[in-house]
TORLO-336462 format. One record per residue: residue in one letter; x, y, z of N, C-alpha, C in turn. Coordinates in nm, 4 decimals, decimal comma, always signed. Layout:
BEGIN
<"A"; <X; Y; Z>; <X; Y; Z>; <X; Y; Z>>
...
***
This chain:
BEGIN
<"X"; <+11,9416; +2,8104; +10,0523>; <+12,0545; +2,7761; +10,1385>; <+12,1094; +2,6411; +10,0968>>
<"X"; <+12,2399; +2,6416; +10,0758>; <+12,3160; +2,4878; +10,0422>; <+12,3787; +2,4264; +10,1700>>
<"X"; <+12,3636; +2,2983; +10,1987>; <+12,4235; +2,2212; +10,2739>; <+12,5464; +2,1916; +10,2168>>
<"X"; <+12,6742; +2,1705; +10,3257>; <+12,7675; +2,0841; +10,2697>; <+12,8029; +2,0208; +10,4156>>
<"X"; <+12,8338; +1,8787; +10,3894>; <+12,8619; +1,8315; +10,5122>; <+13,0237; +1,7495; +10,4968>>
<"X"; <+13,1543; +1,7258; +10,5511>; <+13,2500; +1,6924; +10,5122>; <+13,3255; +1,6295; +10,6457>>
<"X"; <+13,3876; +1,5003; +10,6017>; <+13,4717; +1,4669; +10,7321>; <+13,6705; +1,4979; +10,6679>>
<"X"; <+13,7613; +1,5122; +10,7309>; <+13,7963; +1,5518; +10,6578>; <+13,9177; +1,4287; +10,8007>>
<"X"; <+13,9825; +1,3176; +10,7020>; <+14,0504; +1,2176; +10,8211>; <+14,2029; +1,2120; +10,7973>>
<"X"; <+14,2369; +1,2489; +10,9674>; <+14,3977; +1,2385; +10,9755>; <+14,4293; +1,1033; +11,0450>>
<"X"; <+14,4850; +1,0556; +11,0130>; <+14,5402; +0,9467; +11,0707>; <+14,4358; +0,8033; +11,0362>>
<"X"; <+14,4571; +0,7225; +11,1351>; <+14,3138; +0,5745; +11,0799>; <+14,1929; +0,5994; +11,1720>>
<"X"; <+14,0886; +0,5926; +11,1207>; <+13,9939; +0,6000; +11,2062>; <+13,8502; +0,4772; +11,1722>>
<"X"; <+13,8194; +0,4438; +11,2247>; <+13,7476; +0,3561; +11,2109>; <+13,6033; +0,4376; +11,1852>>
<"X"; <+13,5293; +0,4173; +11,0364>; <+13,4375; +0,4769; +11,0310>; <+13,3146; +0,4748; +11,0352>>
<"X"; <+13,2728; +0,3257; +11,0648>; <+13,1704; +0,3197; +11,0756>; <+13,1502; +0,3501; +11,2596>>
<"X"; <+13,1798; +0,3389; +11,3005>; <+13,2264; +0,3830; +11,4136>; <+13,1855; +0,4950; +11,4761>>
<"X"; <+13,2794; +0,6144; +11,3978>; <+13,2673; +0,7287; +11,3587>; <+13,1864; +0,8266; +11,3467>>
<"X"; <+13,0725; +0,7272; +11,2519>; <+12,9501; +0,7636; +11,1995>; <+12,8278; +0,7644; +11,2997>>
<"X"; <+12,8426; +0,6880; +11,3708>; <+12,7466; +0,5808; +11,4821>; <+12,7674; +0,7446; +11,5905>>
<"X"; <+12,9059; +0,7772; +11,5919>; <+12,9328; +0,8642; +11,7581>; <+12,8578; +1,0005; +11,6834>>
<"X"; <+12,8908; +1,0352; +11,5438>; <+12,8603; +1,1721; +11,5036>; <+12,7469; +1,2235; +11,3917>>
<"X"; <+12,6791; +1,1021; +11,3552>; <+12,5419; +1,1111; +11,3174>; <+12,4290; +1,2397; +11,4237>>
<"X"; <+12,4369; +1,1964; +11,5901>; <+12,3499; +1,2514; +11,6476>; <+12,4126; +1,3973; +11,6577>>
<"X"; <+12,5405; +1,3985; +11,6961>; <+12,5879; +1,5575; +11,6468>; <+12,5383; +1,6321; +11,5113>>
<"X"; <+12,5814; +1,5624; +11,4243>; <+12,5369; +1,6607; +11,3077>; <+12,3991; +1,7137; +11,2977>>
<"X"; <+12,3207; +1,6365; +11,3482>; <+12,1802; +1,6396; +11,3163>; <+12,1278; +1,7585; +11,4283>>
<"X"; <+12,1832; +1,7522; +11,5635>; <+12,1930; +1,8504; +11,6488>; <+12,2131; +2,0108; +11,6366>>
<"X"; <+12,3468; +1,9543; +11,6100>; <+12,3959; +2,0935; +11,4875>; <+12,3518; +2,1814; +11,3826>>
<"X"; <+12,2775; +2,1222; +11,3139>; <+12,1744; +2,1341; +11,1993>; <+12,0637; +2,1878; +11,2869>>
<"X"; <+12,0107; +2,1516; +11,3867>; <+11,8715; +2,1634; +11,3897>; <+11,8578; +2,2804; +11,4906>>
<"X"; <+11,9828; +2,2939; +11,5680>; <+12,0327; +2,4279; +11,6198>; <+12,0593; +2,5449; +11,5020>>
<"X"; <+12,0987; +2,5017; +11,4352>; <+12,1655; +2,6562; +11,3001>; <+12,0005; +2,7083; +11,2925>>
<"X"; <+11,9087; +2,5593; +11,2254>; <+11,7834; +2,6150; +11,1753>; <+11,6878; +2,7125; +11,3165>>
<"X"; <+11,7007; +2,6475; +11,3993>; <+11,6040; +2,7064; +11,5325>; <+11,6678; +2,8587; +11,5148>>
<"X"; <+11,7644; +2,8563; +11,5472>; <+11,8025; +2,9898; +11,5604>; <+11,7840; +3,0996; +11,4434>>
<"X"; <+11,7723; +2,9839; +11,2950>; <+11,7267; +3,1287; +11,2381>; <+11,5866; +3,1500; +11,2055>>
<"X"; <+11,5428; +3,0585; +11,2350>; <+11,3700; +3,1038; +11,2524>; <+11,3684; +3,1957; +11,3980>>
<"X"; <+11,4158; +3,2139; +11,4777>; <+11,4224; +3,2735; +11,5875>; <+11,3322; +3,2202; +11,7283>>
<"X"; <+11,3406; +3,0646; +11,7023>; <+11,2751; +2,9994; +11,7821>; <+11,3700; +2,9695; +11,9254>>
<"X"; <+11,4900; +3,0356; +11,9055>; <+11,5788; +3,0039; +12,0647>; <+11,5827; +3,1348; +12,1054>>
<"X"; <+11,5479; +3,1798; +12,2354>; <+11,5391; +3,2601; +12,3467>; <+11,6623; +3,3574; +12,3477>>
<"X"; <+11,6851; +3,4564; +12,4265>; <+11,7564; +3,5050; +12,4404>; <+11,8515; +3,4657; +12,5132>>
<"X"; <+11,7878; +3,3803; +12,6575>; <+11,8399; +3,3388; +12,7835>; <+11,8481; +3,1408; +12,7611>>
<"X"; <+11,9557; +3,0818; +12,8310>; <+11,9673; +2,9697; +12,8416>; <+12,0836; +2,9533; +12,9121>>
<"X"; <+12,0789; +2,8058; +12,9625>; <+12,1526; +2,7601; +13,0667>; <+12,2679; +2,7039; +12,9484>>
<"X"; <+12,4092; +2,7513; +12,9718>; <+12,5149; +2,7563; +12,8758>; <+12,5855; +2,6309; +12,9076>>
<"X"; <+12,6562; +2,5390; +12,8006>; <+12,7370; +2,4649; +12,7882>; <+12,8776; +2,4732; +12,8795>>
<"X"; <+12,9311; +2,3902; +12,9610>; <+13,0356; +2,4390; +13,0693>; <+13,1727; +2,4713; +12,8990>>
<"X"; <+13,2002; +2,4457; +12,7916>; <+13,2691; +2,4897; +12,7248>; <+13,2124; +2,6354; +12,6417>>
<"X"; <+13,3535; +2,6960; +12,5854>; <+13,3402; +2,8045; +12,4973>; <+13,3261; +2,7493; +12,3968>>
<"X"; <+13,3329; +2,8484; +12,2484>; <+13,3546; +2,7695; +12,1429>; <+13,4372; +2,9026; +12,0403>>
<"X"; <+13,4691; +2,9155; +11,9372>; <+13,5628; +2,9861; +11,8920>; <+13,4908; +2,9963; +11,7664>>
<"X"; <+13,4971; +3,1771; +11,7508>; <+13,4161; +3,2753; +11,6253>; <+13,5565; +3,3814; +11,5597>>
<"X"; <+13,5492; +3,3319; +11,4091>; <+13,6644; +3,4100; +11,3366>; <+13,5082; +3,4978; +11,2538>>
<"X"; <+13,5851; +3,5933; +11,1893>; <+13,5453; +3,6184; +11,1036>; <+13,6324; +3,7545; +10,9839>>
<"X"; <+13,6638; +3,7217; +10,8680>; <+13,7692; +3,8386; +10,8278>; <+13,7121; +3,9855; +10,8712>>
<"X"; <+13,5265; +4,0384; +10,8624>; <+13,5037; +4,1688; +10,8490>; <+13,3572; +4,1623; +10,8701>>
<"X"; <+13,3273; +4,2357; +10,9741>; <+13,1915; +4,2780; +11,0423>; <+13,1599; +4,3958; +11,0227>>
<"X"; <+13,0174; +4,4171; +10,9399>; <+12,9899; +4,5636; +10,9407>; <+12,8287; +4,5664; +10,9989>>
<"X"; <+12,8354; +4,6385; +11,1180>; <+12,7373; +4,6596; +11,2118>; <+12,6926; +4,7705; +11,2183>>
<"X"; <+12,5231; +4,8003; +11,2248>; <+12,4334; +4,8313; +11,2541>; <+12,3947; +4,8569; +11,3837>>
<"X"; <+12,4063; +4,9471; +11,4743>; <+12,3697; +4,9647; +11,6195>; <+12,4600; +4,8906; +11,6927>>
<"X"; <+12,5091; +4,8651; +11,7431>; <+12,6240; +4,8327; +11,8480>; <+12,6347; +4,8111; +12,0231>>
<"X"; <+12,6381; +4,7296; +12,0889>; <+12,6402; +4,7972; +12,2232>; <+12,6920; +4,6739; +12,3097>>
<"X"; <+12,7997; +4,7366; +12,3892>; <+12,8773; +4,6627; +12,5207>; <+12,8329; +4,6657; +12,5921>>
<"X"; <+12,7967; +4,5293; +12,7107>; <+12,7742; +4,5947; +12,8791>; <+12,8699; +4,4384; +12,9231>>
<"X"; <+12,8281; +4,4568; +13,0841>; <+12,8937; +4,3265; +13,1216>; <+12,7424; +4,2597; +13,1532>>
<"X"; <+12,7667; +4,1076; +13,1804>; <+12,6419; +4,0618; +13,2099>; <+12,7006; +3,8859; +13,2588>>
<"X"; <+12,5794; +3,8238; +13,3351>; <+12,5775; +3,7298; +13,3380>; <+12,5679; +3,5851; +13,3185>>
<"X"; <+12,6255; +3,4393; +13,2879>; <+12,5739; +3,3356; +13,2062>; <+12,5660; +3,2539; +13,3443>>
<"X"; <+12,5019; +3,1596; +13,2954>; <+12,4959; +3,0409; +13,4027>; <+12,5026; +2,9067; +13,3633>>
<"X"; <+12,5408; +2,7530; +13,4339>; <+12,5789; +2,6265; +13,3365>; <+12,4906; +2,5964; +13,3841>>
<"X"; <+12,4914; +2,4645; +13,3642>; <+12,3946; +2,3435; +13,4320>; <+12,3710; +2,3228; +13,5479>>
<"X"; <+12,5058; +2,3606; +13,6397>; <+12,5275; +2,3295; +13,8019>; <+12,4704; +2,4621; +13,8842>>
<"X"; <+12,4361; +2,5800; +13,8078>; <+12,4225; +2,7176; +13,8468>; <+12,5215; +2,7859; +13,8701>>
<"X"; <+12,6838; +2,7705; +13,8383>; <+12,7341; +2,8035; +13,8280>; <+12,7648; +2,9526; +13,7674>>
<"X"; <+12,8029; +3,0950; +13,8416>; <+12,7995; +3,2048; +13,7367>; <+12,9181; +3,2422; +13,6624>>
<"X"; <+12,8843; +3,2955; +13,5306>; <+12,9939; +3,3050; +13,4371>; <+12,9867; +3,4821; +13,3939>>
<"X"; <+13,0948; +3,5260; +13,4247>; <+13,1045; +3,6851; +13,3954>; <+13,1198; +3,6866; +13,1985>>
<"X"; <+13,0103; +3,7789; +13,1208>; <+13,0415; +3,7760; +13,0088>; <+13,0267; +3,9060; +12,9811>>
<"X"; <+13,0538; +3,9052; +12,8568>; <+13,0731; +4,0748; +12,7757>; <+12,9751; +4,0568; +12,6715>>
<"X"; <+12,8125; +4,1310; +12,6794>; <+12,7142; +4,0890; +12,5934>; <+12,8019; +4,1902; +12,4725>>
<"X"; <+12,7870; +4,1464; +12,3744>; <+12,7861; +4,2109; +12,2651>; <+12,6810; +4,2136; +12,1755>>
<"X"; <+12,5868; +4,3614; +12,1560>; <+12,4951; +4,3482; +12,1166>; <+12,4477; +4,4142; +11,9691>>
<"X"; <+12,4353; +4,3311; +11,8301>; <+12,4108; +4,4579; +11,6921>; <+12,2767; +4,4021; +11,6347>>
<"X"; <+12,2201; +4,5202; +11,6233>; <+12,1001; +4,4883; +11,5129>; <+12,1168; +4,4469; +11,4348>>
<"X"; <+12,1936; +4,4945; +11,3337>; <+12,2093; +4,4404; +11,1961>; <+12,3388; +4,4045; +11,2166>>
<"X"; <+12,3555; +4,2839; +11,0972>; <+12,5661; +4,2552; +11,0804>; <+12,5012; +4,2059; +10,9655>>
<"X"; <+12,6259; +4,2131; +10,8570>; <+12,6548; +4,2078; +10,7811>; <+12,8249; +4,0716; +10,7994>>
<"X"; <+12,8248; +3,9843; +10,7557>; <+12,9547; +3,9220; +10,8105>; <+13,0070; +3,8428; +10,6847>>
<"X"; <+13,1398; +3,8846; +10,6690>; <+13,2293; +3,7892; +10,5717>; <+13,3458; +3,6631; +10,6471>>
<"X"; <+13,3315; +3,5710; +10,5639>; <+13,4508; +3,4547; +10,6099>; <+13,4203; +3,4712; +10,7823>>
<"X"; <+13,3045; +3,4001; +10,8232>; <+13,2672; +3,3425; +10,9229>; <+13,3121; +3,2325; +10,9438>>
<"X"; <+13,3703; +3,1707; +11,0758>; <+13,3992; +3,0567; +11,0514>; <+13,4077; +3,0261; +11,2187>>
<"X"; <+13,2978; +2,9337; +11,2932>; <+13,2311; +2,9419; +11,4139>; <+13,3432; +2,7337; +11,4366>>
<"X"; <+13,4180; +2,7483; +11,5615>; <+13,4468; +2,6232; +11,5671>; <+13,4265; +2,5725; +11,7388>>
<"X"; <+13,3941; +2,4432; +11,7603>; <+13,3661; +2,4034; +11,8852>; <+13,4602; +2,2620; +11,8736>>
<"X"; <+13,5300; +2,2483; +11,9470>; <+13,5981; +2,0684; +11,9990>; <+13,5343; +2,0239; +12,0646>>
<"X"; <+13,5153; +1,8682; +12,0215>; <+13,3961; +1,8001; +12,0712>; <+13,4987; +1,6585; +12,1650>>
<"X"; <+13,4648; +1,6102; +12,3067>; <+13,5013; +1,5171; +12,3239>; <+13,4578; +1,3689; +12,2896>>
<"X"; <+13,5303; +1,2893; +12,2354>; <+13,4940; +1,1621; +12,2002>; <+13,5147; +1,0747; +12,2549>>
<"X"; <+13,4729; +0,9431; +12,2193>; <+13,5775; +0,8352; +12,2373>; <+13,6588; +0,7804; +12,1414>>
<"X"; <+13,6889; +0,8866; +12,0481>; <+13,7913; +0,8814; +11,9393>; <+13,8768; +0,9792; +11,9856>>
<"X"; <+13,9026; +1,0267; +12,0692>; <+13,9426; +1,1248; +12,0915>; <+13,8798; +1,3136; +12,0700>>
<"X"; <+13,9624; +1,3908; +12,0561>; <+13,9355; +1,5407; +12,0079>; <+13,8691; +1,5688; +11,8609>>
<"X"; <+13,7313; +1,5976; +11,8584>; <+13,7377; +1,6301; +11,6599>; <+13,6792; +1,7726; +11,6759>>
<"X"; <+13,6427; +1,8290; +11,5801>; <+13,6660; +1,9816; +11,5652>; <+13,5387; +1,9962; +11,4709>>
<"X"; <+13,4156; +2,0391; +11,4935>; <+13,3577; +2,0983; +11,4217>; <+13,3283; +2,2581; +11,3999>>
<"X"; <+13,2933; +2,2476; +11,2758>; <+13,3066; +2,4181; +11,2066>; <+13,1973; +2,4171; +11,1580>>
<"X"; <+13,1658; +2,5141; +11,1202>; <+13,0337; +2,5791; +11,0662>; <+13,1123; +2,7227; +10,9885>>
<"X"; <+13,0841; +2,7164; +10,8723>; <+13,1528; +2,8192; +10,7581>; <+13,0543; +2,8962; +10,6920>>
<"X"; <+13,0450; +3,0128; +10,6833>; <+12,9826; +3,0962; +10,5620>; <+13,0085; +3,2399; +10,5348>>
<"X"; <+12,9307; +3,3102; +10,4690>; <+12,9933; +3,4532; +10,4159>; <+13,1280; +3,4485; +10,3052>>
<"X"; <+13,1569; +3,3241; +10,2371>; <+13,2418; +3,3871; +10,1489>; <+13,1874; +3,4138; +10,0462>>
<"X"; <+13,3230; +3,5193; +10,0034>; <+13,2761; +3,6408; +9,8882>; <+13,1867; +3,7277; +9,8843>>
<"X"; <+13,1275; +3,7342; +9,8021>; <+13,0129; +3,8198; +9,7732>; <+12,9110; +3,8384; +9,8635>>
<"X"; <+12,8725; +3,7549; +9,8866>; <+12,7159; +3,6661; +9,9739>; <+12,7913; +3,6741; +10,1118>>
<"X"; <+12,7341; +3,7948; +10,1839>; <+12,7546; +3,7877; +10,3490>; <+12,6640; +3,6978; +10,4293>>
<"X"; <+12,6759; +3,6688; +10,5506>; <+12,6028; +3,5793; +10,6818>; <+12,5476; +3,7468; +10,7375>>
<"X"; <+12,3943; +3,7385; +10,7183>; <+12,3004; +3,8832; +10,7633>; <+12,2440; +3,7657; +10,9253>>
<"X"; <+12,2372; +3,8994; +10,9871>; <+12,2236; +3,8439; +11,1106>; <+12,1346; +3,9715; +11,1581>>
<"X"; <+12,0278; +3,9185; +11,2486>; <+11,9477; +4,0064; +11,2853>; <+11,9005; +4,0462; +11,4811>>
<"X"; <+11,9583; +4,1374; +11,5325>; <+11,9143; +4,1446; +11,6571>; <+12,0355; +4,0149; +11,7185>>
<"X"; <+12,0971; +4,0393; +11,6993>; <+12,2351; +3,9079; +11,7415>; <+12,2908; +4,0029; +11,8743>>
<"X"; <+12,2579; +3,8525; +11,9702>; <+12,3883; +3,8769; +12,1121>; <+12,5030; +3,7578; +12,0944>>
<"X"; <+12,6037; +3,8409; +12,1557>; <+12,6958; +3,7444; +12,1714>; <+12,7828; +3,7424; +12,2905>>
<"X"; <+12,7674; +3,6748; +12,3884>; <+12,7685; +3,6472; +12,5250>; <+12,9632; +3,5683; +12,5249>>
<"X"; <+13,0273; +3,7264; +12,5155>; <+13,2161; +3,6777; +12,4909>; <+13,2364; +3,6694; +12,5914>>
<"X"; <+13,3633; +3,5896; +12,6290>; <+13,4591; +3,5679; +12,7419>; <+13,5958; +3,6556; +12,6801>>
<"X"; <+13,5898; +3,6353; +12,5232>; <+13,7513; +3,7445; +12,5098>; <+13,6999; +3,7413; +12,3612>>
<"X"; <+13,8098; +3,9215; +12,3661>; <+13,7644; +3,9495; +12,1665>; <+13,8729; +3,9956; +12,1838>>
<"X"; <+13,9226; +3,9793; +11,9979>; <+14,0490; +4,1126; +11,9976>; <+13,9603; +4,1638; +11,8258>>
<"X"; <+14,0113; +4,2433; +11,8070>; <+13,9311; +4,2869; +11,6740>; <+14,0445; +4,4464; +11,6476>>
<"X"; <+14,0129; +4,4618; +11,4970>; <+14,0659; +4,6118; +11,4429>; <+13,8989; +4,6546; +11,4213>>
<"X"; <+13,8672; +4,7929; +11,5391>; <+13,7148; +4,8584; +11,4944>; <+13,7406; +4,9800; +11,4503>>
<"X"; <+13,6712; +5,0164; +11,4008>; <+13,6264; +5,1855; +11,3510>; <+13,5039; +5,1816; +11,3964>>
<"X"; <+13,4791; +5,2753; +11,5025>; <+13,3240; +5,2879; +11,5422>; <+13,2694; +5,4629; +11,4563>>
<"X"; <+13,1551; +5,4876; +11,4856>; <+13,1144; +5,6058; +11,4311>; <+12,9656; +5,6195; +11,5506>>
<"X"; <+12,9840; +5,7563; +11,5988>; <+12,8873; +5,7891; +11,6797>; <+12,8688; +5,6536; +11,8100>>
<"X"; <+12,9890; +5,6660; +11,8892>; <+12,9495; +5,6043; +12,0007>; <+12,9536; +5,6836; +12,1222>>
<"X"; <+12,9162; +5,6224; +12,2219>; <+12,9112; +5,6462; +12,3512>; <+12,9414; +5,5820; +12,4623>>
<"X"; <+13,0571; +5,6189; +12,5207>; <+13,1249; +5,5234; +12,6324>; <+13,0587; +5,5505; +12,7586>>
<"X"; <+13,0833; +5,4809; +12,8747>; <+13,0496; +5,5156; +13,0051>; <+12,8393; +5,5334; +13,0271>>
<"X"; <+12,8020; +5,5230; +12,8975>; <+12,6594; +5,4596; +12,8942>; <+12,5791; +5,4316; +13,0247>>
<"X"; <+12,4782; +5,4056; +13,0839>; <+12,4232; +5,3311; +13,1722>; <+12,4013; +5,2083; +13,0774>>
<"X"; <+12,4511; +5,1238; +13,1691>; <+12,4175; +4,9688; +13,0648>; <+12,2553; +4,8942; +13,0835>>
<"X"; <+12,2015; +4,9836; +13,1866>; <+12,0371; +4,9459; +13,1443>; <+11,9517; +5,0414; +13,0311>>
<"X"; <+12,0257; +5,1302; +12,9816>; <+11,9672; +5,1991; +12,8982>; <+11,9979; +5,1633; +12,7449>>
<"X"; <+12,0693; +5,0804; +12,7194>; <+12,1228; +5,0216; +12,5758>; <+12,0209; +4,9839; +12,4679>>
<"X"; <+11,9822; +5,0417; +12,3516>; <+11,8569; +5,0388; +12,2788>; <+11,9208; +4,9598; +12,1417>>
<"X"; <+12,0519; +4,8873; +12,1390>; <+12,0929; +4,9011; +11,9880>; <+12,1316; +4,7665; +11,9774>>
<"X"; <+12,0820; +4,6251; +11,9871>; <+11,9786; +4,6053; +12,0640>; <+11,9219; +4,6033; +12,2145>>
<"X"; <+11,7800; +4,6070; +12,2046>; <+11,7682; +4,6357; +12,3783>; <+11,7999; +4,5045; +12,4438>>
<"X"; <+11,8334; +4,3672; +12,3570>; <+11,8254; +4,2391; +12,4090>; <+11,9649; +4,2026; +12,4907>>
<"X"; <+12,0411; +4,3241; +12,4674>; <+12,2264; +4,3020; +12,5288>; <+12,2188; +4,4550; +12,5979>>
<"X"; <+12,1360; +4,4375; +12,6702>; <+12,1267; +4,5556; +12,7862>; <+12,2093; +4,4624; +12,9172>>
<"X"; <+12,2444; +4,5435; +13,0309>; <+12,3334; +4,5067; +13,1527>; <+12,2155; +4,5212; +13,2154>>
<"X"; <+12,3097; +4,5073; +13,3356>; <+12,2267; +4,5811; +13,4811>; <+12,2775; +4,7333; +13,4778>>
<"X"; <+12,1636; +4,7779; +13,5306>; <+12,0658; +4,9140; +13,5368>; <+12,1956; +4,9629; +13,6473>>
<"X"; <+12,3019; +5,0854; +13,6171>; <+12,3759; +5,1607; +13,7023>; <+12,5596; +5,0989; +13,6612>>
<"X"; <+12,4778; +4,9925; +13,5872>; <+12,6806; +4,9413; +13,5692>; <+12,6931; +5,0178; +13,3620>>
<"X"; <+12,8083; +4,9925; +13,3874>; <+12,9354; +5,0350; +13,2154>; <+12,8479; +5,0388; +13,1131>>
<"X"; <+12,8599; +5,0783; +13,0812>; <+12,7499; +5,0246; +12,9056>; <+12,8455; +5,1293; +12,7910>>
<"X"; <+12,8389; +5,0864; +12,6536>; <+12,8801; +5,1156; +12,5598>; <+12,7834; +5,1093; +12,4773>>
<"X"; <+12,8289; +5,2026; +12,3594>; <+12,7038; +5,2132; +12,2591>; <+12,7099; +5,2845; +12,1105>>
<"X"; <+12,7350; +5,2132; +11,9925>; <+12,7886; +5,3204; +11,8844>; <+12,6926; +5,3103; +11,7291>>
<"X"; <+12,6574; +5,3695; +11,6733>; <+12,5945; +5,3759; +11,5377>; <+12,6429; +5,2631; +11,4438>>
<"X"; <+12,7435; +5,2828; +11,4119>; <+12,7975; +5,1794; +11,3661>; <+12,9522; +5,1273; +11,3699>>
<"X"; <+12,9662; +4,9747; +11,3403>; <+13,0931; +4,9505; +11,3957>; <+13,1463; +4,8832; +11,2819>>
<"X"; <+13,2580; +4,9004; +11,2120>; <+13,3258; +4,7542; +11,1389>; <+13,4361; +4,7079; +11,2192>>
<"X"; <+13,4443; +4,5887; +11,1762>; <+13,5458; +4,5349; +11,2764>; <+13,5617; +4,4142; +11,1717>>
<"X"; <+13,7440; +4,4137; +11,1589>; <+13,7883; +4,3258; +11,1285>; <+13,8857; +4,2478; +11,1947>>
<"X"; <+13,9116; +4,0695; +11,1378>; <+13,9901; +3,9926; +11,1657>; <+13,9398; +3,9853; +11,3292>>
<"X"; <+13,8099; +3,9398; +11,3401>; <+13,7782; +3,9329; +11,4724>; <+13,7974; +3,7765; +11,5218>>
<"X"; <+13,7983; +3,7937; +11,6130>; <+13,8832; +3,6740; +11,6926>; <+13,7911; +3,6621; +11,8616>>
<"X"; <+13,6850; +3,5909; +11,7966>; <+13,6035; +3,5499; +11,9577>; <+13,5884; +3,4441; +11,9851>>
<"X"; <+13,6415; +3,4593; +12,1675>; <+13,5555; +3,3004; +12,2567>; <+13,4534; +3,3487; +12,2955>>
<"X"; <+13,3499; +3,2419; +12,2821>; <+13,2350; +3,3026; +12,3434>; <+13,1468; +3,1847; +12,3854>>
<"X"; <+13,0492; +3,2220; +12,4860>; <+12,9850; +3,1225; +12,5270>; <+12,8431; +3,0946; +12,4904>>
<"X"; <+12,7934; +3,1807; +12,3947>; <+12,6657; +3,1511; +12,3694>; <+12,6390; +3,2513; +12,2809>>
<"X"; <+12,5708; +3,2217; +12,1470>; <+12,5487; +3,3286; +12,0407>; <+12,4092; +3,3167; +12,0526>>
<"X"; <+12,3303; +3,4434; +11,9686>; <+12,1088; +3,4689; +12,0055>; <+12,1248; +3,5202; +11,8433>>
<"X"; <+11,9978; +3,5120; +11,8067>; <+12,0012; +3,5561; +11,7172>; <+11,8886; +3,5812; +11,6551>>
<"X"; <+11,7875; +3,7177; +11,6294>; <+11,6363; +3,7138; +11,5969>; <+11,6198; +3,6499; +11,4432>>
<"X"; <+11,7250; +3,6570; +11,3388>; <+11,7158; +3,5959; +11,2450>; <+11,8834; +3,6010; +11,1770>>
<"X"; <+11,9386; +3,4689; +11,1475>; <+12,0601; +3,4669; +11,0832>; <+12,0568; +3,3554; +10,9635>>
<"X"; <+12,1127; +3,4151; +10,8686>; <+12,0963; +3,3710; +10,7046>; <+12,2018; +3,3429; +10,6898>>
<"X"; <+12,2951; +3,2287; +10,6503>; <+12,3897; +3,1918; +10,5929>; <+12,3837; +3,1421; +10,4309>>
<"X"; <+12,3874; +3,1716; +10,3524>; <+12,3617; +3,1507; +10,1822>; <+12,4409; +3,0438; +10,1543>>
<"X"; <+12,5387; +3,0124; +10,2758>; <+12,6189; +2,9177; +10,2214>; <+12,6988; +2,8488; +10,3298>>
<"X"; <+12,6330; +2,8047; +10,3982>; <+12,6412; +2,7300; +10,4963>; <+12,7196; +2,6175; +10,4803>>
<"X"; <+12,8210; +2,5974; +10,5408>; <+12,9130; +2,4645; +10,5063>; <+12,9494; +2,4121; +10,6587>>
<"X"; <+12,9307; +2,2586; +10,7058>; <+13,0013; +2,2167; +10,8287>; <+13,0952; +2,0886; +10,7918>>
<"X"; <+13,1559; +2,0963; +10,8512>; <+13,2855; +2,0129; +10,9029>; <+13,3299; +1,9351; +11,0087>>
<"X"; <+13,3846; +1,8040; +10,9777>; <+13,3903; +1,7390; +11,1568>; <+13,5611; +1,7384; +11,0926>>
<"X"; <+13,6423; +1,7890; +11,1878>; <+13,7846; +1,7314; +11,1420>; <+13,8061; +1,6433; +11,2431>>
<"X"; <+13,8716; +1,5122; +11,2666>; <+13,9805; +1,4835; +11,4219>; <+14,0628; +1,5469; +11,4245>>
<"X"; <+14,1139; +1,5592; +11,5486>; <+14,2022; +1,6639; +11,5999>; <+14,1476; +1,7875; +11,6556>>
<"X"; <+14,2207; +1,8740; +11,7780>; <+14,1870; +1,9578; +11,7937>; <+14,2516; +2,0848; +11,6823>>
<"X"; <+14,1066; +2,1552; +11,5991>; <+14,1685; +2,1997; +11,4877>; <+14,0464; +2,3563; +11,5364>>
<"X"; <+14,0629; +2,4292; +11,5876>; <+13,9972; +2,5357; +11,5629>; <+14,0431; +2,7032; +11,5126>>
<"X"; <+13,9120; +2,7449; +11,4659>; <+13,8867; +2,8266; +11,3835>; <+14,0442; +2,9570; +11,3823>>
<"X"; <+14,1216; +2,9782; +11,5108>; <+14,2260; +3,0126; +11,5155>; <+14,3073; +3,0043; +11,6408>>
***
């Protein structure tokens, strides 16, 4: 796996400064990518009161499955989400962005991988959306599901009597997600690249 780390500056910014506010981010950042792909973060956690924003040109999935479900913040606050749940993905031109508040104002970090050749493999992945738009082709699904019965993975199951969805496999391109919290039993990026821009600059 290659690191790349990049600031990329509009306007004047004072950098040592800079460095001092976003040293403990990066390192955060980093040490979150790694937890998660050793599969040392949980399924469940108390979520950040922000979203954060997931492009990617083309998803080709392995087991599939919709339900609705619940998140919660810090305050206990509840948050209605749409688990999205695949065993396997396969993912090109990933490109995951969050705006961070400063006292420099708005900066924009990204997290990049899957170009070309070399996909972002992701294993047993939830993804806990607030909104998607996507072009899918599913194959062998099943609508109207019980959403406690969802096996594809069982980790983005609902509650037992509500919606559930469920399909063999899915591609989906030019996907376009907010979401509030990504899981992941193992995710490989070959080429991992992050970014701090200023400005609010995200992924689309």
């Amino acid at each position: 796996m290659s690191w790349r780390v990049a600031v990329v500056e509009q306007g004047r910014v004072r950098w040592k400064r800079f460095a001092l506010v976003f040293t403990p981010v990066v390192a955060l950042t980093l040490l979150l990518v790694g937890a998660t792909t050793e599969g040392a973060i949980g399924a469940t956690f108390v979520v950040s009161s922000s979203t954060f924003k997931l492009f990617t040109g083309e998803l080709r999935a392995q087991g599939f499955t919709l339900a609705g479900g619940v998140d919660h913040d810090i305050k206990g606050r509840a948050i209605p989400v749409l688990l999205t749940g695949i065993r396997r993905a396969e993912v090109f031109d990933l490109c995951q962005s969050v705006v961070l508040k400063t006292p420099l104002g708005a900066v924009t970090a990204r997290i990049t991988g899957g170009r070309g050749d070399a996909p972002v493999v992701a294993e047993d992945l939830v993804i806990d959306a607030a909104a998607a738009r996507a072009a899918a082709a599913f194959k062998d699904i099943q609508l109207g599901r019980d959403a406690g019965t969802l096996d594809a993975p069982a980790g983005a199951r609902g509650p037992a009597g509500t919606f559930g969805a469920q399909s063999r496999t899915v591609v989906l391109r030019n996907v376009r997600l907010t979401a509030w919290a990504v899981t992941a039993g193992t995710f490989i990026l070959p080429d991992l690249a992050l970014s701090l821009q200023t400005g609010d600059r995200p992924c689309f």
